[in-house]
Each structure stands twice: as C-alpha cells, then as structure tokens.
N, C-alpha and C positions, 0 to 999 in steps of 0.2 A: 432614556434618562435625558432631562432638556437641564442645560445650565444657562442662563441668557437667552443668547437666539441661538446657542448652540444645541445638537441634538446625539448624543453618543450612545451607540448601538454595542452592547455585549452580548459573548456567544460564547456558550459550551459546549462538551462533547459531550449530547445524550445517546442514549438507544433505550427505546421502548420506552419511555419519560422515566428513565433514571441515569444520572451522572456518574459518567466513568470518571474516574479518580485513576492517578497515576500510584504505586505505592513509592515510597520513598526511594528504594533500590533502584527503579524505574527513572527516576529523575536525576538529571547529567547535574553534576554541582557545579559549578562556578565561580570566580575568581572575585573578589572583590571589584577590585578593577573590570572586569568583566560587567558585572552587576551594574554598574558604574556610567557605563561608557554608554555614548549612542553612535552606534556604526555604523556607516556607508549602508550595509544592507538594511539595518533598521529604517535610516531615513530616506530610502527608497520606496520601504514596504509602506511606509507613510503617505509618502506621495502619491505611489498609486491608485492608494483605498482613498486618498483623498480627490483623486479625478475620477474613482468607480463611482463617490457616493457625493458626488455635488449637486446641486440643487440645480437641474435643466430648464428652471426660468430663471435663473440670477447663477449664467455659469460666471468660474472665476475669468479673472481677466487674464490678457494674453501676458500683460507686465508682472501677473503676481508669479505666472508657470515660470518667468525667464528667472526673475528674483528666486525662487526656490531650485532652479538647476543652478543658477550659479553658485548660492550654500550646499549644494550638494558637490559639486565639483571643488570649490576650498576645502570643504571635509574630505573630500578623497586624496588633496593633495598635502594636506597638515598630516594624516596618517602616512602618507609617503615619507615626508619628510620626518619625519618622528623616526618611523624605520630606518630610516637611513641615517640620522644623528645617532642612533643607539648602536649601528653595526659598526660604526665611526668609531666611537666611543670604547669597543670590544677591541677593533682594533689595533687601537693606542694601548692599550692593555696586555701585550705581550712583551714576556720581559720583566713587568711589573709583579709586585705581591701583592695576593690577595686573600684576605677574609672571606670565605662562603659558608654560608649555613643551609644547610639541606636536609632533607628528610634520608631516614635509611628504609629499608624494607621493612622492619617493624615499624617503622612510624614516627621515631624517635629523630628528635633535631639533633646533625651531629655539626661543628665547626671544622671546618679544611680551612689550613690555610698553606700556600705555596704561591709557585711563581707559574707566571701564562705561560704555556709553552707555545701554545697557537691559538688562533679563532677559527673554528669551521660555522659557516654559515650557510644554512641549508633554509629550503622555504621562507628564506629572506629573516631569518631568525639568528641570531647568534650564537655559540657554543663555544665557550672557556674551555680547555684542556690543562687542568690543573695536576699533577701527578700522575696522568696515563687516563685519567678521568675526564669526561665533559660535563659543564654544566652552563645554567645559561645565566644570563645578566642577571635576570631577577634574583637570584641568589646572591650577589655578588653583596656584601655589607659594606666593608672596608678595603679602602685601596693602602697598602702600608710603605713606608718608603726603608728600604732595606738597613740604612743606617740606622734607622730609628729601632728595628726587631734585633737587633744587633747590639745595640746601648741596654736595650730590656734585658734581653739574654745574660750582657754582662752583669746588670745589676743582681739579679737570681743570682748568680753564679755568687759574688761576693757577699751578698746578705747567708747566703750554705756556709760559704767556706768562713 
C-alpha cells in the first residue's frame, strides 16, 4: 500500500493460502493504558524494520539514526522516571488511609478501605499492604485523611441515634 512517497508492507499468518485466526481465548487482553502506550520495545521494533527496509539508493542519513536513538533513549528514561515517581508516591503512603477498589475472584468490584501498613516493591512495581492484603497503586482511588473518616463516622452515628 503507497501513501505519498511512502510505501507500507502488511503481513499475516497464512498456511496453505488460509489465515490462521487466533480465537478469542487465545488472545492476551490488555490494559487500556497498555493499548495506549508506545514502549521502548515498540519503538525499537520500529527502528529496526525501519533500517531492514530503507531504500539502499537514498539510505537514511547518519543525523536522522542519531535523532531517533536519542527519542529512544528520553523514552527509556521518562518511563524510568515515571517508575520511580510512582514507587515514591506508594511510599509516602504508609501510615495513610486509603480507598481501593478491586476485583474479587468472581469478578465482582469490592471497596477496601484502611491504613498502608507497608510498600513491598517487587519487579520495580509497587504493592500496598492494606489489612494483611497487597494491592498495587492502580487500585488505589482515594487518599482520605483520618480526621475527615472520623467526622463521617460521627455524623452516621448521630443522624441513628
């Protein structure tokens, strides 16, 4: 398929001229953000199919390879740092009250909320310990400040009584 002076090649998985199809079971789901995102590995795999399939009478130039590792190298260091502001951020969260919402094993969304006991951070990922339980930031909804669940509680109480 040519758009401009551009020329894009697509490919399937055939056998025998017919297309193998994944069934749904087959296929890993993915996160929105996931969906979303363009990662380090993506924009590697780019690059490289983009130096396997350049035109050998009009190769790219030596300035456009350096300009494209240098966007590749910012991108590997903005998701560092990301990682690292978010384990930051888990943290400061111990001690504190939190709102989580999570799934249980039927599937069903349930609300926790309690205080951080710890962060365990494993494969550079975060983990809340909320009542003997981990869970990770993604969950986390609401940070609440203990006076404030405490004025709620009283008002319940005296709207009963």
């Amino acid at each position: 398929m040519e758009i401009g002076d551009k020329t894009f090649k697509y490919t399937a998985d055939v056998t025998n001229g017919i297309l193998n199809q994944q069934s749904n079971e087959d296929k890993k789901t993915k996160t929105a953000a996931e969906m979303n995102s363009l990662g380090k590995d993506t924009f590697l795999t780019l690059l490289v199919t983009q130096m396997q399939n350049q035109d050998p009478l009009e190769p790219t130039k030596d300035t456009e390879w350096v300009s494209q590792l240098a966007t590749y190298s910012s991108l590997e260091e903005m998701q560092n740092m990301n990682r690292t502001l978010t384990n930051s951020q888990a943290l400061n969260l111990v001690g504190q009250t939190v709102i989580i919402q999570t799934k249980d094993a039927a599937g069903d969304y349930k609300t926790v909320t309690g205080e951080v006991d710890f962060v365990n951070i494993k494969d550079n990922k975060a983990m809340l310990s909320v009542g003997g339980t981990l869970y990770s930031m993604e969950e986390v909804v609401s940070i609440v400040d203990k006076t404030y669940i405490e004025n709620e509680e009283a008002k319940k109480s005296e709207e009963e009584g």
